[in-house]
C-alpha positions as CSV (number, residue, x, y, z in Angstrom):
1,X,103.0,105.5,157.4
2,X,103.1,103.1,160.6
3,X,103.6,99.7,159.8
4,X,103.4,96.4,162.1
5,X,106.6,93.8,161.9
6,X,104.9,90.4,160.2
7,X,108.3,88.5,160.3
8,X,111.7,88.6,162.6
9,X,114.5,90.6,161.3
10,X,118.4,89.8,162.3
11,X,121.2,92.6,160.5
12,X,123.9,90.7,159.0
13,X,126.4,93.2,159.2
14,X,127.5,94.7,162.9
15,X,129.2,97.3,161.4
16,X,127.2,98.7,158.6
17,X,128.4,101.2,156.0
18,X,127.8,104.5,156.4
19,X,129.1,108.0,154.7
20,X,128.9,111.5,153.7
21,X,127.6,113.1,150.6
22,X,130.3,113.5,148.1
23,X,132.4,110.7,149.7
24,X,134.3,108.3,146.8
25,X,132.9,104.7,146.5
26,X,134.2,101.3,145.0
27,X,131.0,99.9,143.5
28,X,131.4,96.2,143.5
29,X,128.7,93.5,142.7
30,X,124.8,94.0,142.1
31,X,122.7,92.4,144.8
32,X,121.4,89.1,142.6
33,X,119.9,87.1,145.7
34,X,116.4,85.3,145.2
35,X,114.5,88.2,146.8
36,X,114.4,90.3,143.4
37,X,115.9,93.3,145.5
38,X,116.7,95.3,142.7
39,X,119.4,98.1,142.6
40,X,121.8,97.6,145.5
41,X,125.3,97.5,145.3
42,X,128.0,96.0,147.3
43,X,129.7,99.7,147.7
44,X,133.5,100.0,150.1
45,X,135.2,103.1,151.1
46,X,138.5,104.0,153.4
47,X,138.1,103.4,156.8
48,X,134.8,100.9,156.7
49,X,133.5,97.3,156.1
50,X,131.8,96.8,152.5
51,X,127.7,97.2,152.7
52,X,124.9,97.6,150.6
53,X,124.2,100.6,149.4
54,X,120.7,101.4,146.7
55,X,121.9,102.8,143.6
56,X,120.0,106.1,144.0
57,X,122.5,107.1,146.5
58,X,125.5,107.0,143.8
59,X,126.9,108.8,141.1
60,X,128.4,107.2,138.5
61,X,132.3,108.4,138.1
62,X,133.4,105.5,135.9
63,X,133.7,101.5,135.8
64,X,133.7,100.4,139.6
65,X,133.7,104.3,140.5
66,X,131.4,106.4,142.5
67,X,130.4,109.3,144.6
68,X,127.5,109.3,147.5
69,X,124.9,112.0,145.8
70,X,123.7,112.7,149.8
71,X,124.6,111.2,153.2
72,X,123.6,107.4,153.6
73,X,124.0,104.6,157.0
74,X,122.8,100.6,155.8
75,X,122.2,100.3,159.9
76,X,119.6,97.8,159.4
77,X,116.6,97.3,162.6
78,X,116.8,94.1,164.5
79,X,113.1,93.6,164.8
80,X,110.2,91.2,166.2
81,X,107.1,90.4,165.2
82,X,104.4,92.7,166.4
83,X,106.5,95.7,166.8
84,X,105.4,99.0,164.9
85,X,107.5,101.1,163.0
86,X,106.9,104.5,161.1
87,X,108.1,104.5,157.4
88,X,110.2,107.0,156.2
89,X,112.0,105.8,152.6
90,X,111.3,103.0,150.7
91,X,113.7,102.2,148.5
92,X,114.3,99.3,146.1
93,X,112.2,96.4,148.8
94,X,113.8,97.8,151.4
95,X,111.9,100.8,153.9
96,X,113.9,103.3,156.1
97,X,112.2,103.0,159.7
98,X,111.9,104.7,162.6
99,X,111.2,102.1,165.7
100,X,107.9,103.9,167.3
101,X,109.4,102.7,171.1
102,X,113.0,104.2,170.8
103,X,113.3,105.8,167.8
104,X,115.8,104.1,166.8
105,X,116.2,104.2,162.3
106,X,117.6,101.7,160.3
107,X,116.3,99.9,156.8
108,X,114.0,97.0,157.0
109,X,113.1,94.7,154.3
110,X,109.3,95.5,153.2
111,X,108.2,92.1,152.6
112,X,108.2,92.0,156.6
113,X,105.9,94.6,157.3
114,X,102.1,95.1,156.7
115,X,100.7,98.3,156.7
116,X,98.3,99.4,160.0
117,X,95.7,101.4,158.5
């Protein structure tokens, strides 16, 4: 589905998370900001900055344990209004987007999009 950007979009995080399937994870806090986002986890491993990562991606291996269930990246799209993007996952408030000018894919927050029919 192609959607147009209705609000600006800046990442937070220059150097986002990003791992294999079957890679060990510290799960740390649930997301709990004022945007409702439900299901994300402030998730670390060797060798990387902590990120967000949606609780579908992990296995539970015990308190503050886990294990990535397939192969995830939090590279989130700096983005513009009036730029189109297709959507590919949406997951928890958040959509997995490919930029229709470069191709570029990262996660973008859905309340900033509209659908183009």
């Amino acid at each position: 589905m192609k959607y147009v950007v209705i609000e600006p979009h800046r990442s937070e995080y220059p150097q986002p998370i990003t791992f294999a399937m079957g890679t060990v994870l510290d799960i740390g806090q649930r997301y709990e900001g004022e945007e409702h986002w439900q299901d994300w986890y402030l998730c670390s491993c060797p060798g990387q900055a902590p990120g967000w990562v949606p609780a579908q991606v992990i296995e539970g291996l015990g308190v503050g344990r886990g294990r990535a269930r397939e192969a995830y990246c939090a590279h989130e799209l700096d983005i513009d209004p009036g730029q189109q993007v297709e959507g590919l996952r949406p997951l928890n408030g958040w959509l997995w987007c490919r930029r229709l000018r470069n191709g570029e894919l990262g996660w973008l927050p859905q309340s900033k999009l509209r659908l183009v029919g």
